[in-house]
Jmol script that loads the backbone (N, CA, C; Angstrom):
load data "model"
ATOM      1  N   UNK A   1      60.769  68.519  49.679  1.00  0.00           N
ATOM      2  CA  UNK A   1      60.415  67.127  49.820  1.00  0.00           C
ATOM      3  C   UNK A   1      58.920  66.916  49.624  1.00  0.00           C
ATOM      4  N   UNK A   2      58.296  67.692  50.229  1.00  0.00           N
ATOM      5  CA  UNK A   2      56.617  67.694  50.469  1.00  0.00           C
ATOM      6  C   UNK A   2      56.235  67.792  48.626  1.00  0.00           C
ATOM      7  N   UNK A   3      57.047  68.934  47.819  1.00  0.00           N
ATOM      8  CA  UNK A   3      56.769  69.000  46.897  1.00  0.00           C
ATOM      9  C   UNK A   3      56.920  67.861  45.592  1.00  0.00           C
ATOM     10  N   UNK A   4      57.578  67.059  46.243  1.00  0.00           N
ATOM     11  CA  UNK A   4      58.362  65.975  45.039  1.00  0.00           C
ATOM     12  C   UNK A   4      57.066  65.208  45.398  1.00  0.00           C
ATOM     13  N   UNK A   5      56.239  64.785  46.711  1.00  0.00           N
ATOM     14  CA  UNK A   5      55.466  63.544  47.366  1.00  0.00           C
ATOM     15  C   UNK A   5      54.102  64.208  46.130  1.00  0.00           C
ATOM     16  N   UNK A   6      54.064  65.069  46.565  1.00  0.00           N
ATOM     17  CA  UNK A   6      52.751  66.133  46.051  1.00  0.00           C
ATOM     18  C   UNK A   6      52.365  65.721  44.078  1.00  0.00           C
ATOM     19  N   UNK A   7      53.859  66.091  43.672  1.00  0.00           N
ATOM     20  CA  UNK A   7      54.333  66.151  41.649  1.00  0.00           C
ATOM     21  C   UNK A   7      53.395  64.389  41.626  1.00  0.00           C
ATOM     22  N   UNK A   8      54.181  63.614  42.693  1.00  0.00           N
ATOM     23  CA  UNK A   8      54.632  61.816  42.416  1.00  0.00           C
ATOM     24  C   UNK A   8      52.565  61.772  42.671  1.00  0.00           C
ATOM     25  N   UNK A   9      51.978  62.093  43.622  1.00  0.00           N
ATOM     26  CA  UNK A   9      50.313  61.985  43.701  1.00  0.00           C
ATOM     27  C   UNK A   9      49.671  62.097  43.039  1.00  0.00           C
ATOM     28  N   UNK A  10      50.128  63.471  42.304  1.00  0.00           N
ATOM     29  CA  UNK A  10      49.304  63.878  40.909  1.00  0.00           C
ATOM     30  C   UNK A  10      49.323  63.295  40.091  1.00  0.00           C
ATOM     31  N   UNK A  11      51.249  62.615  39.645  1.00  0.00           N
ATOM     32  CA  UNK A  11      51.108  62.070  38.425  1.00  0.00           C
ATOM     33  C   UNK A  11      50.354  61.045  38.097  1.00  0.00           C
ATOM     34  N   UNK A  12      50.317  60.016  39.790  1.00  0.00           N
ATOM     35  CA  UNK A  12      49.630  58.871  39.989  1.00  0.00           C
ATOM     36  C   UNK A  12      48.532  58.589  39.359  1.00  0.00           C
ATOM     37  N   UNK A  13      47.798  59.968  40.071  1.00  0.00           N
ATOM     38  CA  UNK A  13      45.956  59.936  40.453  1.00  0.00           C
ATOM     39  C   UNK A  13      45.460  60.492  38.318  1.00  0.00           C
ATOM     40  N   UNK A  14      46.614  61.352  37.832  1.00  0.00           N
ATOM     41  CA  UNK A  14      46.139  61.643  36.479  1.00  0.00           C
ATOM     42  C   UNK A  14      46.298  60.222  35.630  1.00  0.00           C
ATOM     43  N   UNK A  15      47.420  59.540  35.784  1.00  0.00           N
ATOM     44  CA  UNK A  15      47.621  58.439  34.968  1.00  0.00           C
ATOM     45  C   UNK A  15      46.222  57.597  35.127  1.00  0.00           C
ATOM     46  N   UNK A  16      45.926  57.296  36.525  1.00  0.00           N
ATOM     47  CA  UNK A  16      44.414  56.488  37.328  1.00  0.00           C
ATOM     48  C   UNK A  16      43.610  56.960  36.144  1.00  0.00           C
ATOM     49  N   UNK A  17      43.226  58.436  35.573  1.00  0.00           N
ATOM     50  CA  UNK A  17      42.179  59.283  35.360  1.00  0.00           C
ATOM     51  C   UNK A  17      42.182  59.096  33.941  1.00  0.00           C
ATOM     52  N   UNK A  18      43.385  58.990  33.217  1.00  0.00           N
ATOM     53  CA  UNK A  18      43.602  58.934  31.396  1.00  0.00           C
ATOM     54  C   UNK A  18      43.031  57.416  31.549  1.00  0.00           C
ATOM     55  N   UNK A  19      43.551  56.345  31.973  1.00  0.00           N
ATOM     56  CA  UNK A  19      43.845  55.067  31.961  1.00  0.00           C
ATOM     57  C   UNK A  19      41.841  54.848  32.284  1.00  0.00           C
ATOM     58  N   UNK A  20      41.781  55.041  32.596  1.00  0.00           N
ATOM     59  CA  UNK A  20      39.896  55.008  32.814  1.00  0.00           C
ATOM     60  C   UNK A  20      39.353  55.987  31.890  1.00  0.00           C
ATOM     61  N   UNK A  21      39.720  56.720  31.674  1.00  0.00           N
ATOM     62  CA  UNK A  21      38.693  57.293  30.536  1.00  0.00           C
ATOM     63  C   UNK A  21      39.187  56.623  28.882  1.00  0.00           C
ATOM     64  N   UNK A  22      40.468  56.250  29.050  1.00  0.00           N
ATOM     65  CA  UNK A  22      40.883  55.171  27.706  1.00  0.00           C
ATOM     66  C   UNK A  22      39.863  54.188  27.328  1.00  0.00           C
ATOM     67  N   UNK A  23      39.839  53.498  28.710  1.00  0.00           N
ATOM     68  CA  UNK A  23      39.286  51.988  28.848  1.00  0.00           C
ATOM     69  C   UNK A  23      37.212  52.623  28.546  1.00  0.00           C
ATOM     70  N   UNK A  24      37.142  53.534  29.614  1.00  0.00           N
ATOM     71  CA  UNK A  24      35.395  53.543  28.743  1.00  0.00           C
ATOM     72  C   UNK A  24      35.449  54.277  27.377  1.00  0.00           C
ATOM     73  N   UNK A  25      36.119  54.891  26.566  1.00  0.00           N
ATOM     74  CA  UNK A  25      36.025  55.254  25.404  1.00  0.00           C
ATOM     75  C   UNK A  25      36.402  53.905  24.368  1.00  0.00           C
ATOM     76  N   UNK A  26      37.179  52.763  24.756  1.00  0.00           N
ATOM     77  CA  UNK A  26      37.295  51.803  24.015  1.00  0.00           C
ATOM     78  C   UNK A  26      35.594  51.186  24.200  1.00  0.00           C
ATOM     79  N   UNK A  27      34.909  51.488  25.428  1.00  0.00           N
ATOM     80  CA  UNK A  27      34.494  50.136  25.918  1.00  0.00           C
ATOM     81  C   UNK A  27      33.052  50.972  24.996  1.00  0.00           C
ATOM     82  N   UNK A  28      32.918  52.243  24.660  1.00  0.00           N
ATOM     83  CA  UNK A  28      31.383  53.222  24.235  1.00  0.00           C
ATOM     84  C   UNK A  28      31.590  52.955  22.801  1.00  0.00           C
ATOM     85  N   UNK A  29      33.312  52.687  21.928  1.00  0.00           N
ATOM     86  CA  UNK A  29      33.225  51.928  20.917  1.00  0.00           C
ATOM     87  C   UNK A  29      32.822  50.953  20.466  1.00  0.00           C
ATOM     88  N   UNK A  30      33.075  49.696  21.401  1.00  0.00           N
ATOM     89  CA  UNK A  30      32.907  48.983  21.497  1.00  0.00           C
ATOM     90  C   UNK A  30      31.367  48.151  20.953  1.00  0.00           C
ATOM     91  N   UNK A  31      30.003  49.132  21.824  1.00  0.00           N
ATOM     92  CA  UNK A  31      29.063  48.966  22.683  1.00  0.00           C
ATOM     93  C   UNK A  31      28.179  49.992  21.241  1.00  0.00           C
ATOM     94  N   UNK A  32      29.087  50.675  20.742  1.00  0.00           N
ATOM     95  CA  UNK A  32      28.309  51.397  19.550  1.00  0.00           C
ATOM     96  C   UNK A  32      28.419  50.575  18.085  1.00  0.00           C
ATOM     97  N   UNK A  33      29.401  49.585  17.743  1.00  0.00           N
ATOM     98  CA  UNK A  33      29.378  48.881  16.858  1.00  0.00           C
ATOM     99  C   UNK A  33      28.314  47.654  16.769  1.00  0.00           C
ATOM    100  N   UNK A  34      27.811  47.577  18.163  1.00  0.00           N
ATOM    101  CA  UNK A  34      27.249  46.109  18.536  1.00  0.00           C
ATOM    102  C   UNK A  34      25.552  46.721  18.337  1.00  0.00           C
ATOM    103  N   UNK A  35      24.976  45.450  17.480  1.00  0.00           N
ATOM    104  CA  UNK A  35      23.634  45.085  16.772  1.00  0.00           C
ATOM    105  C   UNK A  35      22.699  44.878  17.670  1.00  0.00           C
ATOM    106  N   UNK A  36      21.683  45.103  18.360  1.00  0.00           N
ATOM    107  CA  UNK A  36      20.706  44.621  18.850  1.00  0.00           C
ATOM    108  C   UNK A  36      19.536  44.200  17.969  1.00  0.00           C
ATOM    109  N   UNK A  37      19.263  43.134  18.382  1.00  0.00           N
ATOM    110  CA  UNK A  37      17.724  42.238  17.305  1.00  0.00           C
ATOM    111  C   UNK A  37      16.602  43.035  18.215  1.00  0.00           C
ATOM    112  N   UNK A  38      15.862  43.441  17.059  1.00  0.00           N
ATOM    113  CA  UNK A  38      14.425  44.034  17.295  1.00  0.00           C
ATOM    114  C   UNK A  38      13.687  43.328  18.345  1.00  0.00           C
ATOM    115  N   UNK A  39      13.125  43.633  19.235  1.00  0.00           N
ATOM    116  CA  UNK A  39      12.344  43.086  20.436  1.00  0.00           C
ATOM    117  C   UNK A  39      10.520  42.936  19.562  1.00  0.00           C
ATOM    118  N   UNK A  40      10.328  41.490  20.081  1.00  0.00           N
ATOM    119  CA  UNK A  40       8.699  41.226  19.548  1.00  0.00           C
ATOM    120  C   UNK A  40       7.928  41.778  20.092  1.00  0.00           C
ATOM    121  N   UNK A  41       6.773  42.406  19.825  1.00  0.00           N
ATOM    122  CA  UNK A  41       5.926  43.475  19.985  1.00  0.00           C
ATOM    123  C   UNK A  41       5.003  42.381  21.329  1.00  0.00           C
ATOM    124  N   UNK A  42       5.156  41.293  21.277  1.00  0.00           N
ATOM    125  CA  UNK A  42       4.238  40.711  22.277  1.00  0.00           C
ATOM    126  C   UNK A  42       5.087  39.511  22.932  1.00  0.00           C
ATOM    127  N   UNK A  43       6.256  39.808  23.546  1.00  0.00           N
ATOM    128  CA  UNK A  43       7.367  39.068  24.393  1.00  0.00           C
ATOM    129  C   UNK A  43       6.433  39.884  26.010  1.00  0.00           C
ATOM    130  N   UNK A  44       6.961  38.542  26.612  1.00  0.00           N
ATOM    131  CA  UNK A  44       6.842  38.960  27.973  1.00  0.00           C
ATOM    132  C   UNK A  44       7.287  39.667  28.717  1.00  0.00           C
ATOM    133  N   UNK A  45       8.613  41.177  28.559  1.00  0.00           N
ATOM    134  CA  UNK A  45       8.842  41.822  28.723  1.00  0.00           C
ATOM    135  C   UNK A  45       8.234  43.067  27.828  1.00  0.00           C
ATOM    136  N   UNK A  46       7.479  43.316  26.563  1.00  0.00           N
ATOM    137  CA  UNK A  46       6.818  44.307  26.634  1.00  0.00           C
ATOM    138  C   UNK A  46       5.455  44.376  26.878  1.00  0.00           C
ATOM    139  N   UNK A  47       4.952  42.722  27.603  1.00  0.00           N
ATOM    140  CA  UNK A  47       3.622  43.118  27.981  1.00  0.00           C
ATOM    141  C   UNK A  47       3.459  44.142  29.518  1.00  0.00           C
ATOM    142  N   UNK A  48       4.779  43.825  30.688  1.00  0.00           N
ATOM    143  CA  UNK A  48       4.930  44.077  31.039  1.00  0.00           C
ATOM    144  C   UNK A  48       5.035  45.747  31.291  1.00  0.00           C
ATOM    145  N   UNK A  49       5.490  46.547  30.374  1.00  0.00           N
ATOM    146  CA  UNK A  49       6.069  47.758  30.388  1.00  0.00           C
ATOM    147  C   UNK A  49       4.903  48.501  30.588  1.00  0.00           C
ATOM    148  N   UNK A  50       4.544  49.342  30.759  1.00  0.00           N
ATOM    149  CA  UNK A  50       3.441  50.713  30.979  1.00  0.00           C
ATOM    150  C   UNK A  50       4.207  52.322  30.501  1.00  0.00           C
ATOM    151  N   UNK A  51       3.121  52.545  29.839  1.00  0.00           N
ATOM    152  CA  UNK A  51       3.232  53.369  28.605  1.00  0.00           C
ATOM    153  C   UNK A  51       2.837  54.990  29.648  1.00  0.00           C
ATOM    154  N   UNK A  52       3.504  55.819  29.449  1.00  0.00           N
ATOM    155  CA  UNK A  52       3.796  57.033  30.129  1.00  0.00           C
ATOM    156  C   UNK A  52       2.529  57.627  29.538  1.00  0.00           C
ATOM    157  N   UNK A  53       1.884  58.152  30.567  1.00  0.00           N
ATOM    158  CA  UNK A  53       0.202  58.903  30.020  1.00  0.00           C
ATOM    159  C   UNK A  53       0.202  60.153  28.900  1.00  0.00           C
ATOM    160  N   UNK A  54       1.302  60.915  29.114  1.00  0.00           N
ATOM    161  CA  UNK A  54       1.462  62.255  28.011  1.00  0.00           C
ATOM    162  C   UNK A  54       1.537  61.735  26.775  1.00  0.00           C
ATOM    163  N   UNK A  55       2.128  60.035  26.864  1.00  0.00           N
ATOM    164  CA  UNK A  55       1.754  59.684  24.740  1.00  0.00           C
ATOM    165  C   UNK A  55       0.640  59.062  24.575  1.00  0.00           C
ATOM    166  N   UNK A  56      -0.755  59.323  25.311  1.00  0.00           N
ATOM    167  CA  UNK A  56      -1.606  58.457  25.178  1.00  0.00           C
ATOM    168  C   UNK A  56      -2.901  59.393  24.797  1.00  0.00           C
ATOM    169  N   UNK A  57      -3.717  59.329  23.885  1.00  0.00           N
ATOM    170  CA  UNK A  57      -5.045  60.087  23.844  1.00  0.00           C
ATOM    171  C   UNK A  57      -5.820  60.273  24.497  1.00  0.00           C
ATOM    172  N   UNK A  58      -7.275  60.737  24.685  1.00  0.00           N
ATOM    173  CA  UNK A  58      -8.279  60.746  25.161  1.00  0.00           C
ATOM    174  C   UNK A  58      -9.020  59.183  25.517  1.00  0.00           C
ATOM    175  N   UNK A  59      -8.546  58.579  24.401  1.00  0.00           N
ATOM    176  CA  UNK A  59      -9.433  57.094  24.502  1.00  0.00           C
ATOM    177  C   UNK A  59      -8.024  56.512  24.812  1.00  0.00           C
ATOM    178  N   UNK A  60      -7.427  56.700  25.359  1.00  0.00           N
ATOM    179  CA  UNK A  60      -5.986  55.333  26.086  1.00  0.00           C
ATOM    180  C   UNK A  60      -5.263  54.868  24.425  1.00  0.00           C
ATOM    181  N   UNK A  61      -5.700  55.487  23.646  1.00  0.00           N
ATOM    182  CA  UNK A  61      -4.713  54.392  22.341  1.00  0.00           C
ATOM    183  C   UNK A  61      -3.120  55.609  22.537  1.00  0.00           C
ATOM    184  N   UNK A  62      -2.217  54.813  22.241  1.00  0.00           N
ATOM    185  CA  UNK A  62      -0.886  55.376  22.311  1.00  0.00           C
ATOM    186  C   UNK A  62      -0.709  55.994  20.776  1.00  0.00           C
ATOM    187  N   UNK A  63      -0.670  57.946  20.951  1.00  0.00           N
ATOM    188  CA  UNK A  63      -0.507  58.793  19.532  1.00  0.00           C
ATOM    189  C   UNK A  63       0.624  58.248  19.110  1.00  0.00           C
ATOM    190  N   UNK A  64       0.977  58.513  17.632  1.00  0.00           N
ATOM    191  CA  UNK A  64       1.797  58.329  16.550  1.00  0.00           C
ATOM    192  C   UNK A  64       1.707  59.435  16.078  1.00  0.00           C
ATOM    193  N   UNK A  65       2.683  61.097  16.747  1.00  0.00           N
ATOM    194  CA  UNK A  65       2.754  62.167  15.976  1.00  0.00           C
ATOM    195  C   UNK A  65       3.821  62.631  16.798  1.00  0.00           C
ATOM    196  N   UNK A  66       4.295  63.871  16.430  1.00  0.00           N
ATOM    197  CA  UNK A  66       5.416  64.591  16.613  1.00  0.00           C
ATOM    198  C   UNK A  66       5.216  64.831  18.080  1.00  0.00           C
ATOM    199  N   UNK A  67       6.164  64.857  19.424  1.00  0.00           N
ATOM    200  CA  UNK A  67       5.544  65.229  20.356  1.00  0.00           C
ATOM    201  C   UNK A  67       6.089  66.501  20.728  1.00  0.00           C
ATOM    202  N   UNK A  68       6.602  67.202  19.747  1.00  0.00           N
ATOM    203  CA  UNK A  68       7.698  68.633  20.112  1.00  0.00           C
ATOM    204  C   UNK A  68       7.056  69.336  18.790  1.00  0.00           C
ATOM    205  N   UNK A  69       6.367  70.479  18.861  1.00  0.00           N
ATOM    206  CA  UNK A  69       5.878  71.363  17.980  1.00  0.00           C
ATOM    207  C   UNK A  69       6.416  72.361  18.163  1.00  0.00           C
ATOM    208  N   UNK A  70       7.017  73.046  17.267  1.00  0.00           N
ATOM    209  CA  UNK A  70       7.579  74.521  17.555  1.00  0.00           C
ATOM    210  C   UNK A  70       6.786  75.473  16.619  1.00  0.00           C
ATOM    211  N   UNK A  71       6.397  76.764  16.973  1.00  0.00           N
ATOM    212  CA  UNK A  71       5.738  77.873  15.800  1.00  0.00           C
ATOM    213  C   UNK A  71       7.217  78.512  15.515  1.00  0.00           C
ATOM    214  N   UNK A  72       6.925  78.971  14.412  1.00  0.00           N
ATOM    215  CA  UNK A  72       7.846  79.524  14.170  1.00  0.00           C
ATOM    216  C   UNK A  72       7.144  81.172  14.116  1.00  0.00           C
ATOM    217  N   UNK A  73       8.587  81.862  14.634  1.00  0.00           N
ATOM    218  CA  UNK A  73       7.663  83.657  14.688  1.00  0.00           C
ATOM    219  C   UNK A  73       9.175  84.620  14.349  1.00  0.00           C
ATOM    220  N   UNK A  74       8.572  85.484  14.082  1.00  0.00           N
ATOM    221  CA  UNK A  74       9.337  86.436  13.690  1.00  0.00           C
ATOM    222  C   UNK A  74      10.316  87.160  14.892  1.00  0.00           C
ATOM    223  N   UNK A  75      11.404  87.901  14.608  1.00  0.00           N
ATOM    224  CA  UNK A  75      12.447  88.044  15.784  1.00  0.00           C
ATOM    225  C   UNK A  75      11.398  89.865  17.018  1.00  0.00           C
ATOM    226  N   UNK A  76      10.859  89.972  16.335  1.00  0.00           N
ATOM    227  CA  UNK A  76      10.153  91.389  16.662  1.00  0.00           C
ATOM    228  C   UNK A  76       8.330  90.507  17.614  1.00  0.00           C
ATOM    229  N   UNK A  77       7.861  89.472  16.911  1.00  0.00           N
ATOM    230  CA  UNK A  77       7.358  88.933  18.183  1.00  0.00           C
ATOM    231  C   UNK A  77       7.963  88.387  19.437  1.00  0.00           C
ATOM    232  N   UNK A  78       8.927  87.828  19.233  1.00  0.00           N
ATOM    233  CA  UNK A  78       9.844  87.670  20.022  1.00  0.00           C
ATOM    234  C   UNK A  78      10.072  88.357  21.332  1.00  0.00           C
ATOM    235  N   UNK A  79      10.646  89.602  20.468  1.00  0.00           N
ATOM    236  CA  UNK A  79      11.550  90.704  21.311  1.00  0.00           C
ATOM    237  C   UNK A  79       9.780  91.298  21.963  1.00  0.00           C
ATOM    238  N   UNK A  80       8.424  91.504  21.605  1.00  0.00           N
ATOM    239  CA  UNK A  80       7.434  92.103  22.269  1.00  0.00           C
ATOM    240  C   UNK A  80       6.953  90.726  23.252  1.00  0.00           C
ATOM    241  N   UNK A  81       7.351  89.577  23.188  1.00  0.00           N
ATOM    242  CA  UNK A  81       6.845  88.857  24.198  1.00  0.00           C
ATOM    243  C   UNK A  81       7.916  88.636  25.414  1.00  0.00           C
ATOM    244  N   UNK A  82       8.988  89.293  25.329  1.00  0.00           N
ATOM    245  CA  UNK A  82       9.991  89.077  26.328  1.00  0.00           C
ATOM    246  C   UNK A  82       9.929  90.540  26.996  1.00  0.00           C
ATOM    247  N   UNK A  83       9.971  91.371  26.076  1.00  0.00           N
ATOM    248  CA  UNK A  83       9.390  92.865  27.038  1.00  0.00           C
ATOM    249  C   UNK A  83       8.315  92.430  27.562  1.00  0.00           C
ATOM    250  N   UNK A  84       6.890  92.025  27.494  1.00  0.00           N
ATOM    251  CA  UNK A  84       5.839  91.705  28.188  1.00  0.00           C
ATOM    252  C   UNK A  84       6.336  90.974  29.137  1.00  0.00           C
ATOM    253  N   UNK A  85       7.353  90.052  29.387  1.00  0.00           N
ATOM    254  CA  UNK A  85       7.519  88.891  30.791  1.00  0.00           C
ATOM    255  C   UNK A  85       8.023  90.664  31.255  1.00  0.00           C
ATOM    256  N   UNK A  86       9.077  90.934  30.979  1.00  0.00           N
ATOM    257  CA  UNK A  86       9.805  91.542  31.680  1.00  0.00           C
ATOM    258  C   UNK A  86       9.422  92.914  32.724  1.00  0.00           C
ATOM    259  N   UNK A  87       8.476  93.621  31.720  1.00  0.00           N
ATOM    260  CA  UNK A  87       7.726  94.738  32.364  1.00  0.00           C
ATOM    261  C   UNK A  87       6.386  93.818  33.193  1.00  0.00           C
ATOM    262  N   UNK A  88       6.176  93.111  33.411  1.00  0.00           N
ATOM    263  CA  UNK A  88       5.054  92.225  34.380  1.00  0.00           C
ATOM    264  C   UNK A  88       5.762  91.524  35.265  1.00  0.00           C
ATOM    265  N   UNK A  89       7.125  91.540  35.468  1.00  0.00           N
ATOM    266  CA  UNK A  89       8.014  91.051  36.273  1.00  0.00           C
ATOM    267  C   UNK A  89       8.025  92.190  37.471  1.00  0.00           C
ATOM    268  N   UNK A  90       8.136  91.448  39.243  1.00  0.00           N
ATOM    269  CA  UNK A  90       7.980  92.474  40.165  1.00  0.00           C
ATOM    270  C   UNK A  90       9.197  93.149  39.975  1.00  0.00           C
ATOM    271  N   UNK A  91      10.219  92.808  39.833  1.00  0.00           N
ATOM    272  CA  UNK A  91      11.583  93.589  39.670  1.00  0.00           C
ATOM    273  C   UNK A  91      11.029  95.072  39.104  1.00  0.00           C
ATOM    274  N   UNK A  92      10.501  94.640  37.642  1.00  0.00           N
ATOM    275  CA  UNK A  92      10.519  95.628  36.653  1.00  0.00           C
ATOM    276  C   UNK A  92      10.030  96.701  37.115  1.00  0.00           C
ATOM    277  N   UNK A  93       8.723  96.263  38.268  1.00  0.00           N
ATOM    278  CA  UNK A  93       7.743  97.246  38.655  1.00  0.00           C
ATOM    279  C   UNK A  93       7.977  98.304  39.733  1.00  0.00           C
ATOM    280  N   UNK A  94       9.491  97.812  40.477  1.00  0.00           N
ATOM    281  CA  UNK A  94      10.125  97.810  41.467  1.00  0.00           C
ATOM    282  C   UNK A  94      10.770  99.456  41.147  1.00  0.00           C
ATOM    283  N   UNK A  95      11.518  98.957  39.974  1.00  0.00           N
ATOM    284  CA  UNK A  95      12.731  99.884  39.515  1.00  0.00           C
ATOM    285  C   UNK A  95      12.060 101.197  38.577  1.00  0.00           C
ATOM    286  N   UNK A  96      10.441 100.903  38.914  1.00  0.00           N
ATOM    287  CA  UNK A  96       9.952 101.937  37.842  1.00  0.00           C
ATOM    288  C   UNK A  96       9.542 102.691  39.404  1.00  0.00           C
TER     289      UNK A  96
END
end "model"
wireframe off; spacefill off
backbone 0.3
color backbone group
């Protein structure tokens, strides 16, 4: 008996669980087809806003450049800069 109450909860609470993730996957369709108009550079909501200090220069003007630089290096610098964490690690120094 306990087991039939138990099957009938689950099926409930999964149907609850499809039936809501249906409805926000219609609703992220929905919400991805839809146009937003460009905001004016001098509306009273972006005079408002304040500009996060890491995109800003020395003199306060807000940069216009990449803010993610990667070097690129070979797999053997690599592998000698991860032995260096590793042997300078207390563990490492531990087990020697």
């Amino acid at each position: 008996m306990w087991q039939l109450l138990y099957v009938i909860a689950f099926v409930i609470i999964a149907v609850l669980a499809i039936r809501g993730m249906i409805r926000n996957l219609m609703a992220l369709g929905v919400e991805s087809q839809r146009h937003y108009a460009p905001q004016p550079k001098n509306s009273s909501l972006g005079a408002n806003t304040v500009t996060h200090p890491e995109l800003l220069d020395e003199s306060g003007r807000v940069i216009n450049e990449p803010l993610l630089v990667m070097r690129s290096m070979t797999v053997e610098d690599a592998r000698e800069q991860l032995d260096a964490l590793y042997n300078s690690s207390p563990s490492a120094k531990e087990e020697l």
